[in-house]
C-alpha positions in Angstrom: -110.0 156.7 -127.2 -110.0 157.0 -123.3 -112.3 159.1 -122.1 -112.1 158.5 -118.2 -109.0 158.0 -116.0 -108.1 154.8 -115.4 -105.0 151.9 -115.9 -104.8 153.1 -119.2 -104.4 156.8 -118.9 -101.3 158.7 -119.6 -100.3 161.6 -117.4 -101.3 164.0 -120.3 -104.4 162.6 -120.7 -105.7 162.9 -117.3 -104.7 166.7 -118.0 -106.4 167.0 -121.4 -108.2 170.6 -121.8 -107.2 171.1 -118.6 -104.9 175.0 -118.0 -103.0 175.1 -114.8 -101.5 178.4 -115.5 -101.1 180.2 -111.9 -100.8 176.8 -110.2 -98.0 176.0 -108.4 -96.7 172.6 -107.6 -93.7 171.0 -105.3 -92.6 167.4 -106.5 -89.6 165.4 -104.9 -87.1 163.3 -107.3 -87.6 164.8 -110.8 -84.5 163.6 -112.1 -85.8 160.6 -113.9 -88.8 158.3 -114.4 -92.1 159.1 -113.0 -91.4 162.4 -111.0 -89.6 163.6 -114.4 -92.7 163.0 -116.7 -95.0 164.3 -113.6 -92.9 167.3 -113.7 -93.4 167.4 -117.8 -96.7 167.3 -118.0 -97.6 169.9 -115.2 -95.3 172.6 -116.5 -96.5 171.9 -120.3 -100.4 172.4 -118.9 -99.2 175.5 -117.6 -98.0 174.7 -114.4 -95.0 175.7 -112.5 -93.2 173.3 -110.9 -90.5 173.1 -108.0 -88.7 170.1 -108.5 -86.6 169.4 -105.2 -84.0 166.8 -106.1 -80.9 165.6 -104.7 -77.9 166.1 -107.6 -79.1 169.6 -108.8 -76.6 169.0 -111.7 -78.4 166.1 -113.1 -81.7 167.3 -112.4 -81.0 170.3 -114.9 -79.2 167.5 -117.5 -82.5 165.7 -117.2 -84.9 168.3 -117.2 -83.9 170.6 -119.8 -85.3 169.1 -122.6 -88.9 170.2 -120.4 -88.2 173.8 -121.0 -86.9 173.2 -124.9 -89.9 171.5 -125.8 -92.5 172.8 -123.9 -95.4 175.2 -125.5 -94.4 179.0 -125.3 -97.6 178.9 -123.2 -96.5 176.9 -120.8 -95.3 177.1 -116.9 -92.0 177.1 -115.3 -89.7 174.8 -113.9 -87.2 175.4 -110.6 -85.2 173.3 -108.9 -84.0 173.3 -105.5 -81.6 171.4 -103.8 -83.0 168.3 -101.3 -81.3 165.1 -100.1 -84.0 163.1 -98.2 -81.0 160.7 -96.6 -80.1 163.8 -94.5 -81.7 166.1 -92.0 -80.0 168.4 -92.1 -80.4 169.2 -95.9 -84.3 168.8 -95.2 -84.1 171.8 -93.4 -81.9 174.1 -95.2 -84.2 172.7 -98.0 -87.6 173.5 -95.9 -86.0 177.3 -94.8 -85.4 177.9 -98.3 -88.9 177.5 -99.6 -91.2 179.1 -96.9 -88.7 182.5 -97.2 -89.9 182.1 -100.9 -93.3 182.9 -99.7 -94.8 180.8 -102.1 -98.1 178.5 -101.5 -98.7 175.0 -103.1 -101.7 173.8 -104.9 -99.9 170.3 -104.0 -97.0 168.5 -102.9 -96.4 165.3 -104.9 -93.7 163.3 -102.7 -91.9 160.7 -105.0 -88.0 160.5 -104.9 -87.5 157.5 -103.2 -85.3 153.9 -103.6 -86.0 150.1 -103.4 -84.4 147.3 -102.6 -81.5 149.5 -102.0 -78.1 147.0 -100.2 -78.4 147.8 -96.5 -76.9 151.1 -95.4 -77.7 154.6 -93.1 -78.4 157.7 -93.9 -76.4 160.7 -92.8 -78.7 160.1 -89.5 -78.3 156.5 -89.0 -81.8 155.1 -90.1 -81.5 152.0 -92.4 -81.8 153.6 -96.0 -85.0 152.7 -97.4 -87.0 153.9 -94.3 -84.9 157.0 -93.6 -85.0 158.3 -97.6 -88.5 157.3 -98.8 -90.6 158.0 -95.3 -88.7 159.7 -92.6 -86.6 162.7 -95.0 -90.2 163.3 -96.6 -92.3 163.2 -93.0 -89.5 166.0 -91.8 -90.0 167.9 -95.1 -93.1 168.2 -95.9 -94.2 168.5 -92.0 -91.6 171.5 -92.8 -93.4 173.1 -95.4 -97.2 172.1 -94.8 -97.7 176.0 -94.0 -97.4 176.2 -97.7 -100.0 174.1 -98.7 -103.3 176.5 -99.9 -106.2 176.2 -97.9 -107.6 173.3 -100.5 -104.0 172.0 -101.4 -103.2 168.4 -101.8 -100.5 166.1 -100.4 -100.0 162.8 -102.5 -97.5 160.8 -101.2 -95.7 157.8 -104.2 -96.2 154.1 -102.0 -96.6 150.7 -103.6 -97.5 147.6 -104.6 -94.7 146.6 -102.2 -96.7 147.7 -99.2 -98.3 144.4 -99.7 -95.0 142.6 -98.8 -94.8 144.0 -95.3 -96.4 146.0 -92.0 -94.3 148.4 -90.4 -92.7 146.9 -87.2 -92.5 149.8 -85.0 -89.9 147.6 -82.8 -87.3 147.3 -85.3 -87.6 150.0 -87.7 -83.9 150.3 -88.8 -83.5 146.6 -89.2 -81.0 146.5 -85.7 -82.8 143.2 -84.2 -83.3 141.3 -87.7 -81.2 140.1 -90.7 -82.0 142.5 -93.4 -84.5 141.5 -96.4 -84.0 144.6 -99.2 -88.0 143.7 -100.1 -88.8 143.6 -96.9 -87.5 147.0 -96.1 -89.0 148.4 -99.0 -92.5 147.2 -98.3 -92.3 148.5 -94.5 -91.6 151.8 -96.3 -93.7 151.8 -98.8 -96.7 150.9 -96.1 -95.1 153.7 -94.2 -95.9 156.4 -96.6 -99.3 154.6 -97.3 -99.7 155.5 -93.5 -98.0 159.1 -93.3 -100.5 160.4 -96.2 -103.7 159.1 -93.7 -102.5 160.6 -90.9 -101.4 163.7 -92.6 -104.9 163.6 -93.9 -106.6 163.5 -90.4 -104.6 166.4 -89.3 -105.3 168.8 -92.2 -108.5 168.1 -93.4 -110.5 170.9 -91.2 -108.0 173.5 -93.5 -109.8 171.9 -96.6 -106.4 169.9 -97.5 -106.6 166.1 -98.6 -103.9 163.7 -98.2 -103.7 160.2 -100.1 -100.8 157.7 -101.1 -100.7 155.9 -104.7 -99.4 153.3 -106.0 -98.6 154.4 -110.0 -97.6 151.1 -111.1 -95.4 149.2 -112.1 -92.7 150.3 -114.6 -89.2 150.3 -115.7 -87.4 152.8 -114.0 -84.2 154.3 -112.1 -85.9 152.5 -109.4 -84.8 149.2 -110.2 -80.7 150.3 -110.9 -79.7 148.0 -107.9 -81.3 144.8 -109.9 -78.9 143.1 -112.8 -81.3 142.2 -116.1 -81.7 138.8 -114.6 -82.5 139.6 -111.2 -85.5 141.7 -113.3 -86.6 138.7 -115.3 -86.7 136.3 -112.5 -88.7 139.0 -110.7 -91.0 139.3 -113.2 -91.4 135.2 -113.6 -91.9 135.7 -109.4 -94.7 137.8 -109.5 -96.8 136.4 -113.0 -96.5 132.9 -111.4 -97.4 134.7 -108.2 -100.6 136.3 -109.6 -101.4 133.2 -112.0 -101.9 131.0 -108.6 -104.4 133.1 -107.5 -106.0 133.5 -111.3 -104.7 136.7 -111.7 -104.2 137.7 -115.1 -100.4 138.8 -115.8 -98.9 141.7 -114.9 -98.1 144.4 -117.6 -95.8 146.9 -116.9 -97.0 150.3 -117.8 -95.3 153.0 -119.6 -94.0 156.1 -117.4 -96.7 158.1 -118.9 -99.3 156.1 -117.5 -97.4 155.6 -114.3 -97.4 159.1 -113.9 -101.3 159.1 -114.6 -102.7 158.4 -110.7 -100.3 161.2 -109.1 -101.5 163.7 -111.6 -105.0 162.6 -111.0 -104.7 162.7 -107.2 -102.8 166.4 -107.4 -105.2 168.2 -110.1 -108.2 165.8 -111.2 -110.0 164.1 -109.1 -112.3 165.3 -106.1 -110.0 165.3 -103.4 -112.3 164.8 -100.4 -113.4 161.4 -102.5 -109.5 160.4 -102.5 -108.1 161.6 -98.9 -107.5 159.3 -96.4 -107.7 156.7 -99.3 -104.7 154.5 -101.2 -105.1 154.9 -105.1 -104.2 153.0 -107.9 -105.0 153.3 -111.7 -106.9 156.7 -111.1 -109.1 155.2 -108.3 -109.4 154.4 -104.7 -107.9 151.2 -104.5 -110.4 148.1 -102.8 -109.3 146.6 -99.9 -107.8 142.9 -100.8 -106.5 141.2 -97.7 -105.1 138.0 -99.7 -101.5 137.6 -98.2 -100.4 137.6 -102.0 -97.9 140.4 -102.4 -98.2 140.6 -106.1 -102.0 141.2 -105.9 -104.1 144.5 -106.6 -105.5 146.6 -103.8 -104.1 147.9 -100.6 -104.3 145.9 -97.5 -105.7 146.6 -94.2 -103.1 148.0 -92.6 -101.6 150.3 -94.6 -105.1 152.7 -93.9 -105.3 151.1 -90.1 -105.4 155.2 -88.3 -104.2 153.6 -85.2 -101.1 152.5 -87.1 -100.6 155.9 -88.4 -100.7 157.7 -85.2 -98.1 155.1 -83.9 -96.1 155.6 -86.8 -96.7 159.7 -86.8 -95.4 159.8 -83.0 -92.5 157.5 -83.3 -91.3 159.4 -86.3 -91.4 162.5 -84.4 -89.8 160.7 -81.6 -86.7 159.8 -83.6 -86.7 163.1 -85.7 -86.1 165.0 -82.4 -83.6 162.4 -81.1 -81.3 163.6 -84.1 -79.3 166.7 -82.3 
């Protein structure tokens, strides 16, 4: 039996004995996968939950089996209408919630794509960038008012970070052929990056920030690889890991990849995890090895100069969008 957080962990047993009645959480992308089972084991501790998602239809096809099987003890689920690929929306959506009056214990920010073919959103940034970091820095920078006093902000980033730095000179991909991966990792360090800065800004207000990588596991994520494009990305990264004597990779189930959000939202001792990058219930160790595939979170994915670049160009092209 597990009796401490950790790689093994399932999102319900991080919460074991644990009653979040009168605690309110935000999560983004509850449709499917890890926001969906976040979202599930929350509201079944109690918890309610306001699930912003993009295709409110599917979200309550998805989610309906959370209030059907859920304890008659437990919390409340709500969705609200969000799509991260447009500004516009992100507004409405942010106007919407603070006339609610509500407060948040935490915001869990996880809809988001990968390796998505290049495209724009509604505002012209290349997809990947504009859906899983810009929508979500204009959202929650929205809505922050609505974090309590000792709320949390845990923002979903990656292994993938590994892959690449932001480049602050090209973030749309207008100077470079695109790379799908590559785009992905400059995103996913960009969140890595957004939940440090965010953390140096509302700290003195008793509110932590960190990012977290979940783990790897087989989602709605991966619906723009075929079944062999997945194996020989698997073979890439055990082969990857092997020349560096890692052991194999093991893909976790979504319980357990839903395990280190929970943790970072409810369990764990938030000024221990803000500022910080986590991974299997834990603050991840810095590992500079140029291997992608490895554990850890490299250098400059928690580099506070590169946040406040990344903060004030993000603002920059925010308020460029009329």
């Amino acid at each position: 039996m597990i009796t401490t957080s950790g790689a093994q962990s399932t999102a319900d047993m991080v919460l074991a004995d644990t009653d979040l009645n009168g605690q309110r959480y935000l999560i983004t992308g509850i449709s499917s996968g890890i926001g969906l089972e976040t979202a599930r084991s929350l509201v079944c501790h109690g918890a309610t939950v306001v699930g912003a998602v993009r295709d409110l239809a599917k979200a309550k096809a998805a989610t309906s089996f959370i209030r059907e099987s859920a304890p008659e003890a437990a919390g409340r689920l709500d969705l609200i209408e969000l799509d991260l690929a447009s500004l516009q929306s992100v507004r409405t959506c942010a106007n919407e919630l603070l006339n609610s009056g509500w407060t948040f214990n935490a915001i869990i920010a996880n809809a988001g794509v990968m390796a998505t073919p290049f495209g724009r959103t509604a505002d012209g940034f290349e997809t990947q960038f504009g859906i899983n970091h810009i929508g979500h820095f204009a959202f929650i920078n929205g809505i922050e008012s609505m974090l309590g006093d000792a709320g949390r902000l845990v923002v979903l980033s990656s292994q993938a970070h590994r892959v690449a730095d932001i480049d602050l000179e090209d973030l749309n991909f207008e100077r470079q052929a695109y790379d799908p991966f590559v785009a992905y990792g400059r995103s996913k360090t960009a969140n890595a990056l957004f939940a440090l800065a965010f953390d140096g800004r509302h700290r003195d207000r008793g509110i932590r920030a960190a990012s977290v990588m979940p783990g790897n596991s087989l989602t709605e994520l991966a619906r723009h690889f075929s079944q062999e494009e997945l194996q020989s990305l698997f073979e890439t990264v055990r082969k990857a890991r092997a020349d560096v004597g890692l052991p194999a990779p093991v893909l976790k189930e979504i319980s357990q990849a839903a395990a280190t959000s929970i943790w970072a939202a409810v369990v764990a001792d938030k000024d221990r995890i803000g500022g910080h990058y986590l991974e299997d219930c834990a603050v991840a160790e810095i590992n500079e090895t140029a291997n992608p595939f490895a554990d850890g979170v490299r250098k400059y994915a928690l580099d506070p100069d590169n946040a406040e670049r990344l903060w004030s160009k993000s603002e920059e092209l925010i308020g460029a969008v009329v």
